[in-house]
C-alpha positions in Angstrom: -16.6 -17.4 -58.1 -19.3 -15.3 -57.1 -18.1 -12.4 -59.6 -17.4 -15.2 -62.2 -21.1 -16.4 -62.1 -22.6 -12.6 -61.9 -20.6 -12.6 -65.6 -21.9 -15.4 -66.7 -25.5 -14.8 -65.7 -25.6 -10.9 -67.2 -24.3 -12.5 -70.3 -27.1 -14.8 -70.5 -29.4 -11.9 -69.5 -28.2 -10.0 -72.4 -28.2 -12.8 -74.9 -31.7 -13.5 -74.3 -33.1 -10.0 -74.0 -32.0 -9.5 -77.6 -33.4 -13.0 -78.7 -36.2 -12.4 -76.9 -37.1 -8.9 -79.1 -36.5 -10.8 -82.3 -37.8 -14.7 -81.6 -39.9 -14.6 -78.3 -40.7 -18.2 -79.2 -37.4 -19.1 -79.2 -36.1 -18.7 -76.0 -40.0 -18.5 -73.1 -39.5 -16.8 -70.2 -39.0 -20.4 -68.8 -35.7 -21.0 -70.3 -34.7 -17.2 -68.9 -35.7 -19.0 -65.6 -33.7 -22.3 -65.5 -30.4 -20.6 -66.3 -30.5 -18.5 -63.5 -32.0 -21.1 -60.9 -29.0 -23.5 -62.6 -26.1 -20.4 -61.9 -27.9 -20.0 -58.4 -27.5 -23.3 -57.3 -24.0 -23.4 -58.7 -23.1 -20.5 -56.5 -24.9 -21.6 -53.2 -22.5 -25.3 -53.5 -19.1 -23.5 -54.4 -19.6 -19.6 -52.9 -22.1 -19.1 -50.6 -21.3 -19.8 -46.7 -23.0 -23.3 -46.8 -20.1 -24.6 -49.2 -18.0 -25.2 -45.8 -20.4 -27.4 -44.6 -18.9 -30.2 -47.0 -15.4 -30.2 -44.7 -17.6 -31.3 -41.3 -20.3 -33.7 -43.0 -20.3 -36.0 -45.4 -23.9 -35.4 -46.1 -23.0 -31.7 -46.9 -20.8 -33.2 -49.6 -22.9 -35.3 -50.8 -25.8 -33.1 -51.3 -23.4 -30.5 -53.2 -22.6 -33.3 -55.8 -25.9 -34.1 -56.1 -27.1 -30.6 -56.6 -24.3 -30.4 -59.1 -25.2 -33.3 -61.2 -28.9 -33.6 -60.9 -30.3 -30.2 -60.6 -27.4 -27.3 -61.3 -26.6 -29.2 -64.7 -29.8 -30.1 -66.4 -31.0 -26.1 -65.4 -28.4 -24.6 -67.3 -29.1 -27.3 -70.4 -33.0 -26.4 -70.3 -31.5 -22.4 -70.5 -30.3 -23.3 -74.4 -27.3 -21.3 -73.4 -25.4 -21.4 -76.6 -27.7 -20.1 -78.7 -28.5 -17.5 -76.0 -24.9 -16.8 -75.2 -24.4 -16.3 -79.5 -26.4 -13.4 -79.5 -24.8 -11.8 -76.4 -21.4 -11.9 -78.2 -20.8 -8.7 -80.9 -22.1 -10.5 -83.6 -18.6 -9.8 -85.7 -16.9 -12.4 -83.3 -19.5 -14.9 -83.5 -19.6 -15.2 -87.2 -16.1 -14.9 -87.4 -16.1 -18.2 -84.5 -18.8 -20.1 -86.5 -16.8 -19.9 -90.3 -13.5 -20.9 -88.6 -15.1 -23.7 -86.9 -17.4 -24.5 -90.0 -14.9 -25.6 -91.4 -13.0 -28.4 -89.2 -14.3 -30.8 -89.8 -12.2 -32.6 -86.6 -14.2 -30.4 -83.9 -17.4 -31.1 -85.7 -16.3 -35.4 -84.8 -15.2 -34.2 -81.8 -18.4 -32.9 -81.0 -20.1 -35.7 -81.9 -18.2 -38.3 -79.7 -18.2 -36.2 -76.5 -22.3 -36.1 -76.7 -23.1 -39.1 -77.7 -24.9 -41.0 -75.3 -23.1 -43.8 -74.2 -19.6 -41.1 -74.2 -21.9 -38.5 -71.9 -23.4 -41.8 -69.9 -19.4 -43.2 -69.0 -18.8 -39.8 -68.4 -21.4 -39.0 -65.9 -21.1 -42.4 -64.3 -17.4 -42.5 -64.0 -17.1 -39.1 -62.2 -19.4 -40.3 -59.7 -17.2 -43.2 -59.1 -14.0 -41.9 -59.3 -14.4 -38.9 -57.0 -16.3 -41.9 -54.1 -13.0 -44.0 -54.1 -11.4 -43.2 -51.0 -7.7 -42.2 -52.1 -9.2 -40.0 -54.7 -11.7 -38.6 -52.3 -9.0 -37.8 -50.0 -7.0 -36.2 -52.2 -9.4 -33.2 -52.9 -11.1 -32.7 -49.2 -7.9 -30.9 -47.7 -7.1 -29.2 -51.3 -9.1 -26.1 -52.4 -7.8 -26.5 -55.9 -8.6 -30.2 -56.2 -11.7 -29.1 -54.5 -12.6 -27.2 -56.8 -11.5 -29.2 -59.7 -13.8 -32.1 -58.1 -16.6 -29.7 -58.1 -16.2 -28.4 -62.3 -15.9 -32.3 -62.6 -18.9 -33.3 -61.1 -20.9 -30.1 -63.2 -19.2 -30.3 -66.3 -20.0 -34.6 -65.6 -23.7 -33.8 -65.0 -23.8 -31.4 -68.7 -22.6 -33.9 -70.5 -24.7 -36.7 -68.8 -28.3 -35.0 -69.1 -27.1 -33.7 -72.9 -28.4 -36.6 -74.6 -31.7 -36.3 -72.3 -32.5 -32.7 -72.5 -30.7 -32.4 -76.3 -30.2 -28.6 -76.2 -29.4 -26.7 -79.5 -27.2 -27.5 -81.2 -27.6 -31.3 -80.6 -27.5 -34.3 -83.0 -30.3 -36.8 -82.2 -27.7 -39.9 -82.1 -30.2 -42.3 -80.5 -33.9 -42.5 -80.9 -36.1 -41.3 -78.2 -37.7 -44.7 -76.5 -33.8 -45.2 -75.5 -33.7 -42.0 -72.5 -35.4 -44.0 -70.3 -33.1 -47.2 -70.9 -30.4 -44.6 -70.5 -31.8 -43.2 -67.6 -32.5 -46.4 -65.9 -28.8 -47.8 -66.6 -27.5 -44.9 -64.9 -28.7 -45.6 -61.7 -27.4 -48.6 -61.6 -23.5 -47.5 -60.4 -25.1 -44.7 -57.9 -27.2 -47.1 -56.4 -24.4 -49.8 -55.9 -22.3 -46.7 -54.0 -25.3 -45.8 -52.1 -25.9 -49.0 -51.0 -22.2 -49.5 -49.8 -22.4 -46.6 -47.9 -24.8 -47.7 -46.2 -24.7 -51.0 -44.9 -20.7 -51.1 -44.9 -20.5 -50.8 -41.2 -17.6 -49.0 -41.1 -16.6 -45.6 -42.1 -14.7 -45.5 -45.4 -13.5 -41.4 -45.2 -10.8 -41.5 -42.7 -11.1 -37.7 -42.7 -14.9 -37.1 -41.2 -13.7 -39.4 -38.0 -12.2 -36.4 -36.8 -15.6 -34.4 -37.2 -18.1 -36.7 -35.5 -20.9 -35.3 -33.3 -22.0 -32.5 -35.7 -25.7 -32.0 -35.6 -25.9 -34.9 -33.0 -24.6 -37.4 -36.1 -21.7 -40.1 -35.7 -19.3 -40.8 -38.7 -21.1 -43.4 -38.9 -24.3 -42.4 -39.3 -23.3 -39.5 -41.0 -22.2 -41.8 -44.0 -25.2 -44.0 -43.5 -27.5 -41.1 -44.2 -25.4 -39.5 -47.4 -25.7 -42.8 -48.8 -29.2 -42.9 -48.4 -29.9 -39.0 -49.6 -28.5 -40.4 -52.5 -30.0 -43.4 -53.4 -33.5 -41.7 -53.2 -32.2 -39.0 -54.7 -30.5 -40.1 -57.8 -34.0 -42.7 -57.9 -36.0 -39.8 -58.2 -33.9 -37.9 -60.3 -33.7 -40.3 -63.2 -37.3 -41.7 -63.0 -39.4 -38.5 -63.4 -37.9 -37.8 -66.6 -38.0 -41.2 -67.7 -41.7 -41.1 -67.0 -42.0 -38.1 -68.7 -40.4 -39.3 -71.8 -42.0 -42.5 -71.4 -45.6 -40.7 -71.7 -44.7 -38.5 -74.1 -43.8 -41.2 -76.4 -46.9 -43.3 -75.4 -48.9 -39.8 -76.4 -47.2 -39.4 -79.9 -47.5 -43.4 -80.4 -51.6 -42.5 -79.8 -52.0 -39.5 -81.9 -50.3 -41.4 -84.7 -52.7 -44.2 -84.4 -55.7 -42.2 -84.3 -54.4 -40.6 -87.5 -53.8 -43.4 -89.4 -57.4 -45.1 -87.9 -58.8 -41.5 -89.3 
């Protein structure tokens, strides 16, 4: 994985060096920036030595979905990485790719279901539900191929959740802009419902982490108590700072066009 990312991320590198020569507006330093902290924090959940932490706590686990979802995803979105990738590719292949795909029409539906917000919303909430239920949870904690298959389901989830909300080239607006925070709002509805079961429950729902009480001082127990809670505040967080930002940036535009139409 580690060798896997190192590709990805000296593609990028490439990509944007030659965009960069050409368009430096196109593609800031910033976007350069939140690519690789995105493929960074991919690699410290699923290859760096903290990844076995998730087999002893579920906090550990918890805290690599969440830095999956809310941080690893929406980095590598803000990194316009198609349009960056496009001109790390011989530029034979990738107008060869785009008149082939220009002209099925199928993909370009395809493409328009799979990001449309209420598809990437379902998407993002039902992998956080589906990987919490216990018999599915179970099923991927002793597995390192369901493991990792959990893990490209919780980032590929998180993409196609913060797609409508970051709308990286090449997006189609589907939705108009005063809906993100609605969106983001409504998301945090399912998280917060887990959260809150695992929580106050009482009892410890993972069969699997009763065998690896004490760690850090931290019962099963409490263990769950306090993955619940990291993610309640976290997912909180997460989805109400952009929905202020959005929120304010609308309020802005809604002034400036007053102020025109008063001039």
């Amino acid at each position: 994985m580690t060798a896997v990312l190192a590709a990805f991320g000296a593609l990028y590198g490439r990509g944007w060096n030659r965009l960069h020569k050409d368009l430096p507006s196109a593609v800031p330093a910033g976007r350069l920036a939140a690519f690789a902290g995105g493929i960074s924090v991919v690699w410290i959940v699923v290859a760096s030595p903290a990844a076995h932490l998730d087999h002893h706590l579920l906090t550990a686990h918890m805290v690599q979905h969440l830095l999956l979802m809310m941080l690893a995803a929406p980095l590598i979105l803000l990194g316009a990485p198609a349009i960056v990738m496009m001109h790390s590719l011989p530029q034979g292949w990738v107008r060869c790719a785009v008149t082939h795909l220009h002209g099925f029409g199928t993909l370009r539906l395809l493409g328009m279901v799979c990001t449309h917000p209420a598809v990437c919303w379902l998407a993002g909430s039902a992998t956080v539900i589906a990987w919490h239920v216990p018999a599915v949870f179970e099923l991927a904690l002793p597995s390192q191929h369901w493991h990792q298959f959990e893990q490209a389901s919780f980032l590929v989830g998180g993409i196609l959740f913060w797609w409508p909300v970051v709308q990286p080239w090449p997006s189609i607006v589907n939705s108009p802009r005063w809906s993100t925070p609605v969106y983001l709002f409504l998301a945090t509805l399912p998280c917060d419902a887990l959260s809150a079961f695992l929580v106050f429950c009482g009892h410890v729902v993972y069969r699997p982490y009763l065998c690896q009480a004490g760690h850090f001082g931290l019962s099963a127990l409490q263990d769950q108590a306090l993955a619940g809670a990291l993610m309640w505040v976290t997912v909180t967080f997460a989805y109400l700072i952009p929905a202020l930002a959005v929120t304010a940036q609308l309020i802005a535009s809604e002034r400036r066009r007053a102020g025109v139409m008063v001039f």
